[in-house]
N, CA, C and O atoms as a MOPAC input file, in Angstrom:
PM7 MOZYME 1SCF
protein

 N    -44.09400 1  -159.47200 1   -57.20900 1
 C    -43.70600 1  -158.19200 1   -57.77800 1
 C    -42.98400 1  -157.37300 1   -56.70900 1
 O    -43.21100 1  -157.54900 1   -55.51200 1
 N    -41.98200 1  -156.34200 1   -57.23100 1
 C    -40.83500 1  -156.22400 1   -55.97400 1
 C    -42.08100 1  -154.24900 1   -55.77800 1
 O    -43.07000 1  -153.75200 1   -56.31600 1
 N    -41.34500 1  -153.98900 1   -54.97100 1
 C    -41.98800 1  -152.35200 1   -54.29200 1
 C    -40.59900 1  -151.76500 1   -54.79000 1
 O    -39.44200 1  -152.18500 1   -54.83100 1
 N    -41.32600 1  -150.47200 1   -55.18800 1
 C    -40.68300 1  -149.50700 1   -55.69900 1
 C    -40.69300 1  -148.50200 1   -55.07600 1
 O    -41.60300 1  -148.50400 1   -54.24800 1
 N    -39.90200 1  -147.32800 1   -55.07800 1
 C    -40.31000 1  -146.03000 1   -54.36300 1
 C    -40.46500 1  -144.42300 1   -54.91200 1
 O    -39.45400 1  -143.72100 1   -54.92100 1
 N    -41.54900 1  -143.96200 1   -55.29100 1
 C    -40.68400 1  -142.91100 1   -55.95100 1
 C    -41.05800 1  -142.04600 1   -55.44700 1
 O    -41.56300 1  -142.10000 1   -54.32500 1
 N    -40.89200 1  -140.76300 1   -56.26900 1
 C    -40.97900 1  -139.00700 1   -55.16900 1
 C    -41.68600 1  -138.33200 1   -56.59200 1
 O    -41.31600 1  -138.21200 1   -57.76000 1
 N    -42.87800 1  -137.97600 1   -55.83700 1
 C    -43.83700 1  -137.04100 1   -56.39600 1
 C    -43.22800 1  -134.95100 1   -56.00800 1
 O    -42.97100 1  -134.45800 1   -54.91000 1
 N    -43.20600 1  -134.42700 1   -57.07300 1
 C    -42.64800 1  -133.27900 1   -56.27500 1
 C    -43.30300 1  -132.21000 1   -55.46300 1
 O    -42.88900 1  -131.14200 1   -55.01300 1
 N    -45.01200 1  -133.12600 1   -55.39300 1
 C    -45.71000 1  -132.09300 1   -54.35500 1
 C    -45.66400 1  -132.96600 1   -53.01600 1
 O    -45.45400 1  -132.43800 1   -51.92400 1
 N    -45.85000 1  -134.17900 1   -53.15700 1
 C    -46.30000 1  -134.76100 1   -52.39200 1
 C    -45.10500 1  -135.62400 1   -51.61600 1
 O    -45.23600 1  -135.95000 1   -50.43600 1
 N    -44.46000 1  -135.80800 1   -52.04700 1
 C    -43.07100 1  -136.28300 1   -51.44200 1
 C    -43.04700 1  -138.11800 1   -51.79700 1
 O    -43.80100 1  -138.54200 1   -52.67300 1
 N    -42.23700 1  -138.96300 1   -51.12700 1
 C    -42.22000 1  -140.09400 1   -51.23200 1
 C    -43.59000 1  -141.08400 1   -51.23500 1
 O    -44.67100 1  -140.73400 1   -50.76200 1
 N    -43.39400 1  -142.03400 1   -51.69300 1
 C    -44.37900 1  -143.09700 1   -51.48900 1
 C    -44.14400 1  -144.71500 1   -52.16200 1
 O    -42.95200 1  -144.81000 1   -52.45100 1
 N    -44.77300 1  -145.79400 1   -52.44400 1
 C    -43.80000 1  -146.55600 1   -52.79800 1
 C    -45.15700 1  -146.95600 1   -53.36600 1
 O    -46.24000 1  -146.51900 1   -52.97500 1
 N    -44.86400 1  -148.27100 1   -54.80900 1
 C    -46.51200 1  -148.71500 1   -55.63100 1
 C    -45.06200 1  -150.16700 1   -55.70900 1
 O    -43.83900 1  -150.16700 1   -55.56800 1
 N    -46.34400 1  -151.43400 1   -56.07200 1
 C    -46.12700 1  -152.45400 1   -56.63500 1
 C    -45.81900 1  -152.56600 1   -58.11000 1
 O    -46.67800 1  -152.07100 1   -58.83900 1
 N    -44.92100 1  -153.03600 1   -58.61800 1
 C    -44.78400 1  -152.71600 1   -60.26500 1
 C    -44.05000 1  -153.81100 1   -60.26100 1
 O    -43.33900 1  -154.22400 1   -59.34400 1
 N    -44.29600 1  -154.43500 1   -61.65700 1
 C    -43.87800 1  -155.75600 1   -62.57800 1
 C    -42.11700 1  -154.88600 1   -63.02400 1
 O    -41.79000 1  -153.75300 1   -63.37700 1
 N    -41.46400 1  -156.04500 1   -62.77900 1
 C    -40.05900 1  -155.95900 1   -63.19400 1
 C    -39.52000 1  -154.80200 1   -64.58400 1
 O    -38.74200 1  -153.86300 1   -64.75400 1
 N    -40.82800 1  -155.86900 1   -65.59000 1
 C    -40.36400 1  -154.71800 1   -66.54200 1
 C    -40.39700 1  -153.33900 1   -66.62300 1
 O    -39.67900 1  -152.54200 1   -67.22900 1
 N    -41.76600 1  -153.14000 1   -65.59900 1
 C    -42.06000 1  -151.55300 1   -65.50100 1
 C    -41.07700 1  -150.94000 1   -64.42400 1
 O    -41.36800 1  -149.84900 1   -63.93500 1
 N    -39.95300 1  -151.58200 1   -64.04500 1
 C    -39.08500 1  -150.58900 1   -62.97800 1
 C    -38.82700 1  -149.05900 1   -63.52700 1
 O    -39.03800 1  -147.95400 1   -63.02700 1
 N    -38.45600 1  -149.35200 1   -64.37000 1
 C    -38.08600 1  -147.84000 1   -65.21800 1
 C    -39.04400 1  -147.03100 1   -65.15800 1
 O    -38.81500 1  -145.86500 1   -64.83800 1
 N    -40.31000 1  -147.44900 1   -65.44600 1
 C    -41.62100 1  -146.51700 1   -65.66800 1
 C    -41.63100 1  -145.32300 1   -64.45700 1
 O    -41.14000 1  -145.41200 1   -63.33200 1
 N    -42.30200 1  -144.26100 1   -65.02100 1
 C    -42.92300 1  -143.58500 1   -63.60300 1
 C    -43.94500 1  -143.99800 1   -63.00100 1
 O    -44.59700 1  -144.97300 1   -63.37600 1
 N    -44.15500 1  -143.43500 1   -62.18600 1
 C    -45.27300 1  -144.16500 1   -61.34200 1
 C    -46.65400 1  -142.75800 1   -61.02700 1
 O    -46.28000 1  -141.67300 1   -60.58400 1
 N    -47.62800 1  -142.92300 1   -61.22100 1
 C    -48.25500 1  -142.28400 1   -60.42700 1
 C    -48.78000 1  -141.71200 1   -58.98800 1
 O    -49.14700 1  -142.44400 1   -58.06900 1
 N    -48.76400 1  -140.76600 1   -58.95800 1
 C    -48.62200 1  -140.28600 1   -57.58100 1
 C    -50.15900 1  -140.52500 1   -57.01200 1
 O    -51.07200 1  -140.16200 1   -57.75400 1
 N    -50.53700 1  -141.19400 1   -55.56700 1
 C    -51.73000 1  -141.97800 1   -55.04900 1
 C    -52.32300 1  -140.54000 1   -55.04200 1
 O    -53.44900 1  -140.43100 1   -55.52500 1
 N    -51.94100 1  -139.83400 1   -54.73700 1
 C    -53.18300 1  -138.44100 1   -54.21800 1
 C    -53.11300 1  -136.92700 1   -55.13900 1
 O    -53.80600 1  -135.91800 1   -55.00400 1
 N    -52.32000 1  -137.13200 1   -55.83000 1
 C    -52.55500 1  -136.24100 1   -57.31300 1
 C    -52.42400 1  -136.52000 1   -58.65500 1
 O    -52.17500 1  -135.55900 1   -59.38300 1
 N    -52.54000 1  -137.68100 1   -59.18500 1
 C    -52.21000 1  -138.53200 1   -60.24600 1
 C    -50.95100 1  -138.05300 1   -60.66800 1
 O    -50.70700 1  -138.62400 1   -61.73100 1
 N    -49.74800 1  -137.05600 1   -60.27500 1
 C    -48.71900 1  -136.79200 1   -61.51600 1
 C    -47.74800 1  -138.08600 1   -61.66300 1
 O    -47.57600 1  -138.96500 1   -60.81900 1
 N    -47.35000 1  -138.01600 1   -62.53200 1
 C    -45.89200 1  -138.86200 1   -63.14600 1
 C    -45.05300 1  -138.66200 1   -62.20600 1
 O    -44.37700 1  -137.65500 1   -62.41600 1
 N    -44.80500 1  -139.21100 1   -61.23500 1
 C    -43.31800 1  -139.68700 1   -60.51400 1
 C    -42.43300 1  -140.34000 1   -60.87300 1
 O    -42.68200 1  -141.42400 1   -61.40200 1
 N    -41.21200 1  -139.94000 1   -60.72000 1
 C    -40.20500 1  -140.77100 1   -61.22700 1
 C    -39.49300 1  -141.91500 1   -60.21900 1
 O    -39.56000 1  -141.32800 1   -59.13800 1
 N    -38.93300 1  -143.04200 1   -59.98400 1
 C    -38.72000 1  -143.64900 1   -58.97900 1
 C    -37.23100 1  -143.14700 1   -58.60600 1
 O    -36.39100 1  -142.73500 1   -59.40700 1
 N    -37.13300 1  -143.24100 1   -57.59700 1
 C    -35.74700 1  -142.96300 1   -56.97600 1
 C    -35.15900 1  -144.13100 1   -55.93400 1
 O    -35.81700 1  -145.00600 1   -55.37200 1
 N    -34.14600 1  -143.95600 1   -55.87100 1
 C    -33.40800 1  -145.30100 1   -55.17300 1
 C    -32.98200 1  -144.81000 1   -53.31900 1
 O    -32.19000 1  -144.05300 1   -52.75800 1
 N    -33.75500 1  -145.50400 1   -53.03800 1
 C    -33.91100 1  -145.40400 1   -51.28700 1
 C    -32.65500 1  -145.94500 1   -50.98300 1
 O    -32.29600 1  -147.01800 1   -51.46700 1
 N    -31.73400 1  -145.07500 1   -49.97400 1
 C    -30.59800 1  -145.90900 1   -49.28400 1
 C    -30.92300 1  -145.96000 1   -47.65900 1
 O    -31.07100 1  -145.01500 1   -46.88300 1
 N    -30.98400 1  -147.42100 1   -47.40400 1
 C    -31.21900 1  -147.37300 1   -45.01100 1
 C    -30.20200 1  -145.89200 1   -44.91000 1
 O    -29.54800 1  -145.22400 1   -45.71200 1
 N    -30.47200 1  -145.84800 1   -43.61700 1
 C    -30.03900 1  -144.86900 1   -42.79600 1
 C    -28.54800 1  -145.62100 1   -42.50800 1
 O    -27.58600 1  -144.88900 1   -42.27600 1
 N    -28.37700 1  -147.01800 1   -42.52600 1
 C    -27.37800 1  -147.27700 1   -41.87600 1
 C    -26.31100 1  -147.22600 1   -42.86400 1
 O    -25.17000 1  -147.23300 1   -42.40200 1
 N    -26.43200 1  -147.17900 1   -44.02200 1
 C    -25.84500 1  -146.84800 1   -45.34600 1
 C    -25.24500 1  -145.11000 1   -45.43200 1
 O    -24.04900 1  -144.84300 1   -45.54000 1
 N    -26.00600 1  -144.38600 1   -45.38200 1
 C    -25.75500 1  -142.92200 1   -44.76400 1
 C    -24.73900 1  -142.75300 1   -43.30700 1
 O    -23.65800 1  -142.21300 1   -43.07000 1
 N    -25.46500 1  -143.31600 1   -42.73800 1
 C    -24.63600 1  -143.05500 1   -40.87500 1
 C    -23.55700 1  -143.66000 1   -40.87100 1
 O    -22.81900 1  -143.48700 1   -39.90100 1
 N    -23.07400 1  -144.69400 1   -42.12400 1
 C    -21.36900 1  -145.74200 1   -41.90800 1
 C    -20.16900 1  -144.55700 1   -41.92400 1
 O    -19.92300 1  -143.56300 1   -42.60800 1
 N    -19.66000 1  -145.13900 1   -40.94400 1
 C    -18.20300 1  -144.41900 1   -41.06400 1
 C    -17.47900 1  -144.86200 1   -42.46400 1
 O    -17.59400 1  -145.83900 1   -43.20400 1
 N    -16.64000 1  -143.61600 1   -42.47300 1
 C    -15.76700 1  -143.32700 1   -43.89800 1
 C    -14.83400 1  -144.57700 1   -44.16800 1
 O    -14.83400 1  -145.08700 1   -45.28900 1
 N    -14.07100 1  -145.05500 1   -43.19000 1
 C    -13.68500 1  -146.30400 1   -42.73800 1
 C    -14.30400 1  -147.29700 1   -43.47000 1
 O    -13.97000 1  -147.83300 1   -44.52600 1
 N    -15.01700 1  -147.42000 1   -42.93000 1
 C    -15.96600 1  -148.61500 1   -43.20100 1
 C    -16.60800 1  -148.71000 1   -45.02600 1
 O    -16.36700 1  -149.52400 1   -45.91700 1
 N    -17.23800 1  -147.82200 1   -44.99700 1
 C    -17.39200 1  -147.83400 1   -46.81300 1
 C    -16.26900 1  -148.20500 1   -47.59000 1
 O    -16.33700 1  -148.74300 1   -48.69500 1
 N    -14.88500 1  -147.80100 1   -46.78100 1
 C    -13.87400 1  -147.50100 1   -47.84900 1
 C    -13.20800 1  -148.94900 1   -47.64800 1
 O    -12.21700 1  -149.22400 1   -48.32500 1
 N    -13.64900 1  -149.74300 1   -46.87000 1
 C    -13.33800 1  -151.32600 1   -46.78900 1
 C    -14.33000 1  -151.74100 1   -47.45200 1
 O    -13.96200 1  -152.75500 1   -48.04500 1
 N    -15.42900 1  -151.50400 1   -47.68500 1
 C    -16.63800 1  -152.07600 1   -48.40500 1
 C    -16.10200 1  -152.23300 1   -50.18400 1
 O    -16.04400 1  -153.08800 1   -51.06700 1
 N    -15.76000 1  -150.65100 1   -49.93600 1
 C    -15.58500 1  -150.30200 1   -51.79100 1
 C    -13.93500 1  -151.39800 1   -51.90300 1
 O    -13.92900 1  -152.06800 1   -52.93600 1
 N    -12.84300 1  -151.57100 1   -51.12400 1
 C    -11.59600 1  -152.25700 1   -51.79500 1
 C    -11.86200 1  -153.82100 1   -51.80000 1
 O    -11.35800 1  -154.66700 1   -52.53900 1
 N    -12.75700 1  -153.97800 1   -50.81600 1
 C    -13.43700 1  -155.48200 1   -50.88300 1
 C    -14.21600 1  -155.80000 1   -52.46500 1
 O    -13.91400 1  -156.66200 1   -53.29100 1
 N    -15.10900 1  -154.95200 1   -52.51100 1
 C    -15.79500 1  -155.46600 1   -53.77900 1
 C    -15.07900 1  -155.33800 1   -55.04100 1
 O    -15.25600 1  -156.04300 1   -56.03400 1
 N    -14.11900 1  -154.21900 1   -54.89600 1
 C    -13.09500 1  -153.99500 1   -56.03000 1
 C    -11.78000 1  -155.10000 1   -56.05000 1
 O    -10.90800 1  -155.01600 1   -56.91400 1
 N    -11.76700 1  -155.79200 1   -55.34000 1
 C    -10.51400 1  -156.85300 1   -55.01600 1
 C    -11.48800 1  -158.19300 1   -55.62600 1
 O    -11.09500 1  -158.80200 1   -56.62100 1
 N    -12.41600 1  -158.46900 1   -55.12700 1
 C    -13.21100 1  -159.59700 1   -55.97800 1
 C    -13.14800 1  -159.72400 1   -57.19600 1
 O    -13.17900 1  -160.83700 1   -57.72000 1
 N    -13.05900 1  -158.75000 1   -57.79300 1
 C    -12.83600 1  -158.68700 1   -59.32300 1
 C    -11.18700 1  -159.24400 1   -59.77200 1
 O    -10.98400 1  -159.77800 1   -60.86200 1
 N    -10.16700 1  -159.03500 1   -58.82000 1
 C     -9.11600 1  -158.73100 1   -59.01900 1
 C     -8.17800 1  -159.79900 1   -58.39700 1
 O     -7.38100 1  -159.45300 1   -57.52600 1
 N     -8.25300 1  -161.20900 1   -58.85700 1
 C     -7.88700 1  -161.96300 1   -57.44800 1
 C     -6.06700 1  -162.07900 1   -57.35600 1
 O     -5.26400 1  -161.82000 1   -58.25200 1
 N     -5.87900 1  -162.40800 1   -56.38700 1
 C     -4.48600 1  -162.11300 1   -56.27000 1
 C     -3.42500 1  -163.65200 1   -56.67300 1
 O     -3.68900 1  -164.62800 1   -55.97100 1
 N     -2.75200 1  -163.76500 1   -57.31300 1
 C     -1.93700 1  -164.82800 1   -58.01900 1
 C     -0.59000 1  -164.70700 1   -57.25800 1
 O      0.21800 1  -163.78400 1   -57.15000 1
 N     -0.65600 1  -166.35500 1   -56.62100 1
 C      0.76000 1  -166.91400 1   -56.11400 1
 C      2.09200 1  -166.95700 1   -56.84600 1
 O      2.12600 1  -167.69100 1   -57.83400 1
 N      3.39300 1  -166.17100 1   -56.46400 1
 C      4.24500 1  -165.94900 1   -57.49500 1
 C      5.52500 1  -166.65300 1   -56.15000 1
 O      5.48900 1  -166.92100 1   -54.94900 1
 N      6.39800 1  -166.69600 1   -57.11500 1
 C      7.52300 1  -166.83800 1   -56.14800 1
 C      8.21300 1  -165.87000 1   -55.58100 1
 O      9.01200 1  -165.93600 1   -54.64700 1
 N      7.69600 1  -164.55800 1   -56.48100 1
 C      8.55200 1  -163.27100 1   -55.61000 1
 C      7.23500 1  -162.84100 1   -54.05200 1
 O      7.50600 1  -162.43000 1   -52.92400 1
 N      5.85000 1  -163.17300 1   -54.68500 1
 C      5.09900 1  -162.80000 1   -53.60200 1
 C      5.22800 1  -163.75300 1   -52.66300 1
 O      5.03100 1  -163.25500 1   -51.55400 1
 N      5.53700 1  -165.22100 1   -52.59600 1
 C      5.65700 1  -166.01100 1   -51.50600 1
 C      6.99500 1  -165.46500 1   -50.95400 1
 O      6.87100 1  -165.60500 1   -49.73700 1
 N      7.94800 1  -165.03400 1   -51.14300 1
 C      9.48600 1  -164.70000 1   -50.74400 1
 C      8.89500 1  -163.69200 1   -49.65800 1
 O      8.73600 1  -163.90300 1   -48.45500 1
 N      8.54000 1  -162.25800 1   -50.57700 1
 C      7.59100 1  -161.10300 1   -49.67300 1
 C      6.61400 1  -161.70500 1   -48.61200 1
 O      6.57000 1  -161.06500 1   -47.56200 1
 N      5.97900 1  -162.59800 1   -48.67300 1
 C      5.62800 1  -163.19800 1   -47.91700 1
 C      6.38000 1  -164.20600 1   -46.84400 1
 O      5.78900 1  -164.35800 1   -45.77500 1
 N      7.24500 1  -164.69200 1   -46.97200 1
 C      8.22300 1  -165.06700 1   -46.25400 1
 C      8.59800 1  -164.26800 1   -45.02200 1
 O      8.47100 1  -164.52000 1   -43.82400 1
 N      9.23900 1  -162.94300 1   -45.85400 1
 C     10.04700 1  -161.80400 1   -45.16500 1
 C      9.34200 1  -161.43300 1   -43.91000 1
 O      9.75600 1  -161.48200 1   -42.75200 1
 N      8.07400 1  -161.01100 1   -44.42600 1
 C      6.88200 1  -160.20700 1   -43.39000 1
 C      6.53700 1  -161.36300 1   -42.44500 1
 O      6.08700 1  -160.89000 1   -41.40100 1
 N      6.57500 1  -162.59800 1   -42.42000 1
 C      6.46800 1  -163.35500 1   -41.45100 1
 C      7.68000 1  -163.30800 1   -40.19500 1
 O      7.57400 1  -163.02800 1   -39.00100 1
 N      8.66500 1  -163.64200 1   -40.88400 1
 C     10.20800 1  -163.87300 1   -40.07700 1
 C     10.05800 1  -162.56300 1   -39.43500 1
 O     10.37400 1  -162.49200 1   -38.24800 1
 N      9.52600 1  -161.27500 1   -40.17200 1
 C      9.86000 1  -159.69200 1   -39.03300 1
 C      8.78800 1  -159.95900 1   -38.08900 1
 O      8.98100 1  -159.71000 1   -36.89900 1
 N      7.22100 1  -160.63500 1   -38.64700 1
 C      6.45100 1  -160.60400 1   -37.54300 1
 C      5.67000 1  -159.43100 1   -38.00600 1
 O      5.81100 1  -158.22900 1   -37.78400 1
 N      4.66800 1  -160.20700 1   -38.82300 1
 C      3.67700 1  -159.32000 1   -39.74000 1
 C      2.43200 1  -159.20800 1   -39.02100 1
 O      1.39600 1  -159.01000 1   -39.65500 1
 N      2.42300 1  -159.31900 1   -37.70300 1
 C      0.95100 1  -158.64700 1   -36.74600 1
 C     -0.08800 1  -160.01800 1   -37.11500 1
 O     -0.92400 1  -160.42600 1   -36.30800 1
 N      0.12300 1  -160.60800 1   -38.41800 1
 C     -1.49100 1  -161.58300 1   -37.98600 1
 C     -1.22600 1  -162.71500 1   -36.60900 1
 O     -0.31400 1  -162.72300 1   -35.78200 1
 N     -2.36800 1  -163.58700 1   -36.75700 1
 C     -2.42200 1  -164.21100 1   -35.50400 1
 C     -2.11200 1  -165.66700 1   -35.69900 1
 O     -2.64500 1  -166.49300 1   -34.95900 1
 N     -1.21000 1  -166.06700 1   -36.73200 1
 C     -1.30400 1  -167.33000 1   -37.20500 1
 C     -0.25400 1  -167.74400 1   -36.07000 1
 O      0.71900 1  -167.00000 1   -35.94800 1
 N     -0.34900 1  -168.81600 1   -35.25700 1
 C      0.68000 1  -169.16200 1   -34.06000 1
 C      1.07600 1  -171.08400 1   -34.12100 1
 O      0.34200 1  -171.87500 1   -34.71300 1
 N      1.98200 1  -171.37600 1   -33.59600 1
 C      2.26900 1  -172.32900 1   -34.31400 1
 C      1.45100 1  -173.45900 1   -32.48500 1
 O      1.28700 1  -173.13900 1   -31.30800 1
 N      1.24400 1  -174.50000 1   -33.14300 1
 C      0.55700 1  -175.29700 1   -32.49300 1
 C      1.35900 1  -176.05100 1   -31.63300 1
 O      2.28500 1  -176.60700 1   -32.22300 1
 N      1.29600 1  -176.28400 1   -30.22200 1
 C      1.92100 1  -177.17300 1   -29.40400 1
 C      1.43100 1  -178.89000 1   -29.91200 1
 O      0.56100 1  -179.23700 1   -30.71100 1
 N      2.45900 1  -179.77900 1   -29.01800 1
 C      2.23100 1  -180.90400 1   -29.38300 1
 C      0.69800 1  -181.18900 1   -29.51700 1
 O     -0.33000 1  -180.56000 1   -29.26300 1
 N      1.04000 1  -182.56200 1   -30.08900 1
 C     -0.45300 1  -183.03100 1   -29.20100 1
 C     -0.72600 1  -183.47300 1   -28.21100 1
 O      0.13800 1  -184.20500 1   -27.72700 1
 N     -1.61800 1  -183.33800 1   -27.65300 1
 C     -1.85600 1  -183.60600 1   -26.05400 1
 C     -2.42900 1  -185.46100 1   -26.30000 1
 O     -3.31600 1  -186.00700 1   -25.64300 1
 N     -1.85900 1  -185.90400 1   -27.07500 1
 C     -3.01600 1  -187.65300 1   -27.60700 1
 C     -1.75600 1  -188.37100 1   -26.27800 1
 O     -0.53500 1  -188.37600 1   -26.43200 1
 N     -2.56500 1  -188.95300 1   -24.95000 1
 C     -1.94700 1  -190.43900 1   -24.61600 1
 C     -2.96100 1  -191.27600 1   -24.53100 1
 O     -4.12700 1  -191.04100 1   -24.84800 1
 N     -2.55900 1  -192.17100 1   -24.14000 1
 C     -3.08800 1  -194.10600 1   -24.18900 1
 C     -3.52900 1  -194.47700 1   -22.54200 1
 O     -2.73900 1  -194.31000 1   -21.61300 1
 N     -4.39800 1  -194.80600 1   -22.43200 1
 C     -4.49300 1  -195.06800 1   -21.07400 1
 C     -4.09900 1  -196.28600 1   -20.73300 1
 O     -3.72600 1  -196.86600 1   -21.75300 1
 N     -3.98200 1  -197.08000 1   -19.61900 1
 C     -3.16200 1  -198.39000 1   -19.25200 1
 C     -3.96300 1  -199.37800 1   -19.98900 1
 O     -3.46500 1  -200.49800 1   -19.87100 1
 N     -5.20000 1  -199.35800 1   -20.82500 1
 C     -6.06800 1  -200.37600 1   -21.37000 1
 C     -5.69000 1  -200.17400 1   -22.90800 1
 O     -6.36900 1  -200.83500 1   -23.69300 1
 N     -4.99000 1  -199.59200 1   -23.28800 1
 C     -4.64800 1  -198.90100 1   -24.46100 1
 C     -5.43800 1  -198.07900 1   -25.25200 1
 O     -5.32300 1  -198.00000 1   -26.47500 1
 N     -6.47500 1  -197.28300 1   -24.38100 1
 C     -7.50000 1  -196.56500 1   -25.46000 1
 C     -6.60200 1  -194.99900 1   -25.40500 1
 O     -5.66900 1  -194.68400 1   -24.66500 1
 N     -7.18300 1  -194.32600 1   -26.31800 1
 C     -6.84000 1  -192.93400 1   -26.77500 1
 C     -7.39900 1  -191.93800 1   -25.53300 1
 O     -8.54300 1  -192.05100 1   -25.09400 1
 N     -6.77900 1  -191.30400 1   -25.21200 1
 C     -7.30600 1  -189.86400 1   -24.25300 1
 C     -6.79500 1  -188.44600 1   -24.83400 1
 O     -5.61600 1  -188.09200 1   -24.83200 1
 N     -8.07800 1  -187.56100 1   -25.42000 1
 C     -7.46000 1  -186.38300 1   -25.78600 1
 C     -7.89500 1  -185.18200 1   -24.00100 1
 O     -8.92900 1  -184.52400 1   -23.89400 1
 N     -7.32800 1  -185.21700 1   -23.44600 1
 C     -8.13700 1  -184.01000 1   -22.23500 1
 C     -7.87100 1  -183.16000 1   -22.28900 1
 O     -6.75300 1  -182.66800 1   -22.14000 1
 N     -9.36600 1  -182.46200 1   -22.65300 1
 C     -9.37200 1  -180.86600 1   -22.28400 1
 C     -9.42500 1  -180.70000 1   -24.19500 1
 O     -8.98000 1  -179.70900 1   -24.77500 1
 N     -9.73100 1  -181.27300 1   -24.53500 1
 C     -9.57000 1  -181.41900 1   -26.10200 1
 C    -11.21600 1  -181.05200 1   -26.60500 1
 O    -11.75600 1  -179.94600 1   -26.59900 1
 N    -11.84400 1  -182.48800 1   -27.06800 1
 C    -12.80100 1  -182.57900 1   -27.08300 1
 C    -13.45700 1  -183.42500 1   -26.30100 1
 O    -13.63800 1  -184.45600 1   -26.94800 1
 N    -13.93000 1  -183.51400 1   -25.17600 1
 C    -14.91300 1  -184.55800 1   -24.43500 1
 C    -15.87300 1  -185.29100 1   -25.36900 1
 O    -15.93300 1  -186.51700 1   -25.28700 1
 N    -16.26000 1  -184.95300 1   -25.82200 1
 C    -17.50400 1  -185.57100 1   -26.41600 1
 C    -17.32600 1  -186.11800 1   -27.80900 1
 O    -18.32500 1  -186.55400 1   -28.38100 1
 N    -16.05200 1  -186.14200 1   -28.46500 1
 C    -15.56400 1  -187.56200 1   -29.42400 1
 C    -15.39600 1  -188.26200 1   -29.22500 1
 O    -15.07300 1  -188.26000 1   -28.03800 1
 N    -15.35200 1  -189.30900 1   -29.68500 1
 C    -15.48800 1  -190.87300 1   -29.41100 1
 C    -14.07800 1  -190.90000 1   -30.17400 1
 O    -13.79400 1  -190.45500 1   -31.28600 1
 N    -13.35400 1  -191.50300 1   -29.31300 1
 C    -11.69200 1  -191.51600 1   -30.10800 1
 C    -12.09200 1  -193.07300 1   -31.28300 1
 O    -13.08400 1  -193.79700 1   -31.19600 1
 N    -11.16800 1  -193.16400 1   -32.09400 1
 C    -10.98700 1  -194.61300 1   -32.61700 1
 C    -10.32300 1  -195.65700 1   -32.55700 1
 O    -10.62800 1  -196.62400 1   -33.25400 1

């Protein structure tokens, strides 16, 4: 059974065990029997987030809903912003570093040590 929390209006917060269905219910207050109603506790760290930050929270969860579809005008736009040099970090890869040693086995160095080439 999950913990609930609610606010008595003499007595202030407190939290009771209650069955799913009874979330809605009020709750009684431990040290004056009244009807409390439950209220929804937010952490502190929920309160203390920068404005920033929520407001990436809220376009994130609102973009999940909303997914974005490959077009040929958005790959073009996408094109463009690459060729000007659109700030991400995608960088293009040097060769490969793969030679053969005089026995003919594979050497990647400085790669991975600890694969076993094939």
């Amino acid at each position: 059974m999950p913990v609930y929390d609610y606010k008595c209006a003499e007595h202030g917060l407190f939290y009771e065990l209650a069955a799913m269905d009874d979330s809605a219910k009020p709750a009684k207050c431990p040290k004056c029997d009244a009807l409390s109603a439950r209220v929804i506790m937010l952490p502190p760290s929920v309160l203390d987030m920068a404005a920033e930050t929520k407001q990436a929270i809220q376009r994130n969860e609102q973009a999940r809903h909303e997914p974005q579809h490959s077009t040929a005008d958005t790959r073009a736009e996408n094109a463009e912003k690459v060729k000007k040099g659109c700030g991400c970090t995608h960088t293009k890869r040097g060769g490969s570093k793969l030679f053969y040693t005089a026995s003919g086995e594979k050497m990647f160095p400085s790669m991975r040590p600890w694969m076993i080439s094939h």
